[in-house]
C-alpha positions in Angstrom: 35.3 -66.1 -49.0 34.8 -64.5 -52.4 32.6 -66.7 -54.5 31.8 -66.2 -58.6 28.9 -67.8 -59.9 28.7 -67.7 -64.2 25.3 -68.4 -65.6 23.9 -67.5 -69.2 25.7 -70.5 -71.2 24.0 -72.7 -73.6 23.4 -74.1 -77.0 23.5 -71.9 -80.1 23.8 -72.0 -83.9 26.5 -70.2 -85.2 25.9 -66.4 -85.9 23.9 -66.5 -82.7 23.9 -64.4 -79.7 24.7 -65.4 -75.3 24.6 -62.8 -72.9 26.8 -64.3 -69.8 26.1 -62.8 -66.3 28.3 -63.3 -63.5 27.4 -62.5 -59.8 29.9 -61.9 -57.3 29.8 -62.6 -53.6 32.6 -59.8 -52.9 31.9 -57.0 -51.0 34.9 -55.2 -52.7 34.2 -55.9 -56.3 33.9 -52.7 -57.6 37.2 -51.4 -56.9 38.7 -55.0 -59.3 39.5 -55.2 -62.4 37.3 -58.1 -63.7 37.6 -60.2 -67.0 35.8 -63.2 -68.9 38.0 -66.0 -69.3 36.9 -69.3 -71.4 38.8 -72.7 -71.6 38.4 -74.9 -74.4 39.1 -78.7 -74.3 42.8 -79.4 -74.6 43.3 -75.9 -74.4 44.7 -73.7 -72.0 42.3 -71.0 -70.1 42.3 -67.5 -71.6 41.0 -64.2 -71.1 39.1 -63.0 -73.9 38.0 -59.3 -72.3 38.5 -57.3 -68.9 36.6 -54.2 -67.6 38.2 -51.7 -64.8 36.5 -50.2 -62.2 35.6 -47.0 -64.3 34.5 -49.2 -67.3 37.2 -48.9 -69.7 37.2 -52.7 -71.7 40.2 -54.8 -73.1 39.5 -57.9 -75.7 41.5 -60.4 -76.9 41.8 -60.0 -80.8 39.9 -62.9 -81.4 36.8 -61.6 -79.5 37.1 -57.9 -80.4 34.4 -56.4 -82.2 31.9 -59.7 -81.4 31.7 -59.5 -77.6 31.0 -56.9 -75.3 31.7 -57.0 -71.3 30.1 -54.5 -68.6 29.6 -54.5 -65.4 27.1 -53.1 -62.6 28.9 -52.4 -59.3 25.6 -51.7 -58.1 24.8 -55.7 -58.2 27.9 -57.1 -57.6 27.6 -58.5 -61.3 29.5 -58.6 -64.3 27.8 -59.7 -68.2 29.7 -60.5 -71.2 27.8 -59.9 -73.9 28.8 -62.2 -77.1 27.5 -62.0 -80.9 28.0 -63.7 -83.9 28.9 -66.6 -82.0 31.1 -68.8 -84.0 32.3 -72.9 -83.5 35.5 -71.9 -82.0 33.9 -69.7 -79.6 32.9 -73.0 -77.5 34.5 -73.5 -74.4 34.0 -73.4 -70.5 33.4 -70.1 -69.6 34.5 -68.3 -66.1 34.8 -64.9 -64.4 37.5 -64.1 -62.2 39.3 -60.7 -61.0 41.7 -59.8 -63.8 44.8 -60.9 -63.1 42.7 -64.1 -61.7 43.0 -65.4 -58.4 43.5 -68.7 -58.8 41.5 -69.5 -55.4 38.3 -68.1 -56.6 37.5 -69.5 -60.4 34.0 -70.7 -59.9 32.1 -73.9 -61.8 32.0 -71.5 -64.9 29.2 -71.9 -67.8 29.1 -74.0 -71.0 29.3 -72.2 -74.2 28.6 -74.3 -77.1 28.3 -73.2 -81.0 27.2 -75.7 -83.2 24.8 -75.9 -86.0 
């Protein structure tokens, strides 16, 4: 059973900084494509940036530029680095293979940007 556990979330001013980690229980999980996805209330989930196996790193437009994935196959772990965090940025945040597996989103993190 692969299992994701997010961690890292909190309470920040806007302009701030999170670093999200993400540890993965799958054996396999460095030959997957793996992305950050958040989820908003009212709003659908969405992926806001993916990393392949060899590192190479997609963003949504709205992310681009302000967050920063990587991963270390080593640990099974993936990190989403995010800066100049803005209000719109809060949301539920998970990780999940990229396309996800619908069968495997974990209890995700809380991301909140307020002043």
């Amino acid at each position: 059973q692969v299992q994701f556990v997010e961690s890292g979330g909190g309470l920040v001013q806007p302009g701030g900084s999170l670093r999200l980690s993400c540890a993965a229980s799958d054996s396999t999980f460095s030959i997957f494509t793996m992305g950050w996805y958040r989820q908003a209330p009212g709003k659908q989930r969405e992926l806001v940036a993916a990393i392949v196996s060899g590192g190479d790193t997609n963003y949504a437009a709205s992310v681009k530029g302000r967050f920063t994935i990587s991963r270390d196959n080593a640990k099974n772990t993936v990190y989403l680095q995010m800066n100049i965090l803005k209000p719109e940025d809060t949301a539920r945040y998970y990780c999940n293979r990229a396309p996800a597996y619908e069968q495997y989103w974990g209890p995700g993190t809380q991301v909140t940007v307020s002043s």
